[in-house]
N, C-alpha and C positions, 0 to 999 in steps of 0.2 A: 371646622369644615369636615364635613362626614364623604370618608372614600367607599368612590363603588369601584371594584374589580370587577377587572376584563381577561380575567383567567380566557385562555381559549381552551374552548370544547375539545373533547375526546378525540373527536373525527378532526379534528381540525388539519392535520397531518394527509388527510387522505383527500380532502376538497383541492379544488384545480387553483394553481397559485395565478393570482391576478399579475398581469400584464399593464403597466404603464409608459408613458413616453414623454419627456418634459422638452417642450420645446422655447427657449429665450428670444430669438429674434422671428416676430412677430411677421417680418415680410416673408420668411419659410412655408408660412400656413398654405401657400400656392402651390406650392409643390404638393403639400399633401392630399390639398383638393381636387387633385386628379382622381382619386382613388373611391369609386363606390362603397369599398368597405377597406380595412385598414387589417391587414396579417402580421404573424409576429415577424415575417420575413422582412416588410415593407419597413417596420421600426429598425429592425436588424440592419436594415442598409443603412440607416441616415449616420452608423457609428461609422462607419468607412473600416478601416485595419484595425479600430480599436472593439470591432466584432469579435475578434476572436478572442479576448478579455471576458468573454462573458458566456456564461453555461448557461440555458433555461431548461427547465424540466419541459417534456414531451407535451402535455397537457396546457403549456401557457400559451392564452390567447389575449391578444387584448382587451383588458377593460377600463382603462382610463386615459384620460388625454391632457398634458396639463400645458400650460401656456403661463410666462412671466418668469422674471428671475427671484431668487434668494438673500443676491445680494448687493445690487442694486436700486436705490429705487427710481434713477433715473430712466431705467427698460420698464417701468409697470408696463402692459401693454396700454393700448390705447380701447377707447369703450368700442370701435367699428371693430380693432381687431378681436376683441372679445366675443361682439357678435355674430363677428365668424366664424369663427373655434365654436361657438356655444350651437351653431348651427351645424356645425359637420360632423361635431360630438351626433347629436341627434338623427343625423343621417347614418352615420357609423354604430348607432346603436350602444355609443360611449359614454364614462360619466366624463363628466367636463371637470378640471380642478385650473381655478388661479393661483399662480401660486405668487406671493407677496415676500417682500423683505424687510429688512430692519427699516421703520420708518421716524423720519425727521418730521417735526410740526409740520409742513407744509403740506405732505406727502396727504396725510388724512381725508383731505376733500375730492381730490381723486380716487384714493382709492373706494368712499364713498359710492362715489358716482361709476365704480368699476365693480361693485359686489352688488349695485340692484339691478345691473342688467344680467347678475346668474339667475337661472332657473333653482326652482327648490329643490336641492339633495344634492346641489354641486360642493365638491370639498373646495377648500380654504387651505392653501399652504401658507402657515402662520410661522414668522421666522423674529415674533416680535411680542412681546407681554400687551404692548397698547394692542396693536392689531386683533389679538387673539380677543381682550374686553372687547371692541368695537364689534368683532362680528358676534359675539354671544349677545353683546345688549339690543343690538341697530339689525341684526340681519341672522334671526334665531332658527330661519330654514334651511340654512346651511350648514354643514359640516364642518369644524379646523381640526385640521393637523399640524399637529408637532413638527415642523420645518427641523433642515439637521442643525441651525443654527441655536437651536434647543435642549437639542439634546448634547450634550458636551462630551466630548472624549478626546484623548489625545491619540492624533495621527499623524506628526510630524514625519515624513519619510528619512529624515536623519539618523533615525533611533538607530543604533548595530545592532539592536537584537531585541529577542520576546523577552529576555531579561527585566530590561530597559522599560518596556511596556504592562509588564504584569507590576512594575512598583506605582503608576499610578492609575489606578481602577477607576472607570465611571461609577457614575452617582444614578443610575439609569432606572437600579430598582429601590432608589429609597423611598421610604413613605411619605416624603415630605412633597418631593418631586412632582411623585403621583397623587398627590394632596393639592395641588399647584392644577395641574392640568385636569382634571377633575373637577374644579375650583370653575372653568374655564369652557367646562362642556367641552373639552377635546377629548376624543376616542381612539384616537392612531400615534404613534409617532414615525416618520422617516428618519434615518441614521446612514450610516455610511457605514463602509467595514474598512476599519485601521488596518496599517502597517502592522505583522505579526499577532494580527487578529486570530480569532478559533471561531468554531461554528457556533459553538457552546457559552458565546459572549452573550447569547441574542434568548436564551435559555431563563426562563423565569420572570422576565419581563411581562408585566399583569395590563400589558395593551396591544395591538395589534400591529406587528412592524413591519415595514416597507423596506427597503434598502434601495437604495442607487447605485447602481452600476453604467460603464467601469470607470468612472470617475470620483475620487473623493477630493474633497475640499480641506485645503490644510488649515489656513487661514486666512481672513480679509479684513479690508480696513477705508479708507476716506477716500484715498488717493488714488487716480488712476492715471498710471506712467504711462501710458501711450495717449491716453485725452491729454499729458500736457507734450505733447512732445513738440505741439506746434505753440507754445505760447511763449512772450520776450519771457527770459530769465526769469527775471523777481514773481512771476506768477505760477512758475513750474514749480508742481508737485505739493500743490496746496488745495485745499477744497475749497469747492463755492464757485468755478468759473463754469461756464456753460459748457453741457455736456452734449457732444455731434454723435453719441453711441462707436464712435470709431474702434469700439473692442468689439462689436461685432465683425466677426470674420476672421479674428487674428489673433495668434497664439504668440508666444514667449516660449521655448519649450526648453527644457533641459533632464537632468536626470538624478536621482543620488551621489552626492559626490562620492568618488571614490570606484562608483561601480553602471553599471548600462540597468541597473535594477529601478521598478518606479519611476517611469519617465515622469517629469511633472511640468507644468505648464501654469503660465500665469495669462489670464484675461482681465482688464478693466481692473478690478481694486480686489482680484480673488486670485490664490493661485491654489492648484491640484494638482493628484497623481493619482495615475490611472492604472486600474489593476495588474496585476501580475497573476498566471495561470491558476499558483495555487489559491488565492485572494476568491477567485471565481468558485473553484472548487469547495470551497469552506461557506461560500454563500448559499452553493449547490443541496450540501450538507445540513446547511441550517433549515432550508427550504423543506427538505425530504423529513426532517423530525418536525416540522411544524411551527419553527420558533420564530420564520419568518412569513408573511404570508402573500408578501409584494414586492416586484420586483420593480422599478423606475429606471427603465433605460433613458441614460442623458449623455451630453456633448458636455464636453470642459466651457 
């Protein structure tokens, strides 16, 4: 498998960092369609107090819009709500991105039926090896990105320290990785910035990276405690029962034990923690040397 490099250009440091906005629950697209055009103020609000987690540079405007979750695939949206996002992109003068999660056999023929009503040059948030073959073989006009559930690192908000975190290093610039996504026609990846992260993590990575902010994802799994909380016993806290979306709208939230640092929160079968100032700052930093070149404002 022959690798191409995506070294970024010289100037790359000095171009206007793209602006994105990931939205999960598909009935929100209303609110947004009030709006003739979309400011980075108007994304800024949808974070509510978790705005102030987040620094952008002067120059960031919006350019991307995305719609679906990570890591559910019970939330894929639906093909009308697609159609409307993929419409208001168009009015907003946005690229459109779906973004997809880890998918089960079944999941497939929807999502089918949800990548040929994008237009051509929409990204693909790929959070899954089948997913990422299906849109390079079936749907070659489109874009995938490297979802974070791709790119691996550890961010447990437990750690006590940068100690803790420099003994196990991501795999982010191995050859083999980018031999992988290559492989796959992927060009980007999104990542998350860890617990006791640097700016300088995001430094020599040969693709184009995105971050998410001010949320990051610890880890997820099958089960979601609040879809069973209405079910008799013996069926609580198993997979496979019909899913009502009931984590839409509702947090779990807590914090680092021990300390008020990293609040973190859990929805449906995922839980996260949401930046802390300097966290912001080091993104900020990554931004301004060029190692990062997007920024993904999202809700836990």
């Amino acid at each position: 498998m022959t690798s191409m490099q995506h070294t970024p250009t010289p100037d790359s440091a000095t171009r206007p960092i793209e602006l994105g906005f990931a939205l999960v629950d598909e009935r929100e697209l209303a609110g947004f369609a009030r709006h003739e055009r979309l400011t980075r103020d108007d994304y800024l609000a949808q974070l509510g107090e978790a705005r102030d987690c987040v620094t952008l540079p002067d120059d960031a405007e919006p350019t991307h819009f995305f719609l679906g979750s990570e890591f559910c695939e019970h939330l894929l949206p639906s093909v009308e709500a697609i159609d409307r996002a993929v419409a208001l992109c168009e009015r907003w003068g946005l690229t459109f991105g779906l973004v997809t999660p880890i998918a089960c056999d079944g999941l497939f023929d929807p999502l089918r039926a949800a990548l040929a009503r994008l237009p051509a040059g929409s990204e693909v948030t790929v959070n899954d090896w089948g997913v990422a073959r299906l849109v390079q073989r079936e749907f070659p006009e489109l874009k995938p990105v490297a979802g974070r559930l791709l790119g691996k690192m550890l961010k447990d908000p437990r750690l006590p320290s940068a100690t803790w975190a420099r003994m196990y290093p991501n795999g982010l610039r191995a050859g083999p990785f980018r031999d992988i996504l290559d492989g796959l026609g992927i060009g980007r990846l999104e990542l998350d910035f860890p617990p006791f992260g640097a700016a300088d993590m995001y430094a020599g990575i040969d693709f184009p990276v995105g971050v998410r902010a001010p949320y990051g994802y610890i880890a997820k799994g099958r089960i979601c405690k609040l879809g069973s909380l209405s079910l008799d016993t013996p069926e609580k806290f198993s997979p496979g029962h019909k899913c009502r979306r009931e984590c839409l709208g509702f947090n779990e939230v807590g914090a680092r034990p021990g300390t008020h640092e990293l609040p973190t929160s859990q929805r449906g079968n995922t839980m996260y923690y949401r930046h802390a100032q300097g966290m912001a700052a080091a993104v900020a930093e990554a931004v301004n040397n060029g190692w990062v070149s997007r920024i993904v404002l999202s809700g836990a």
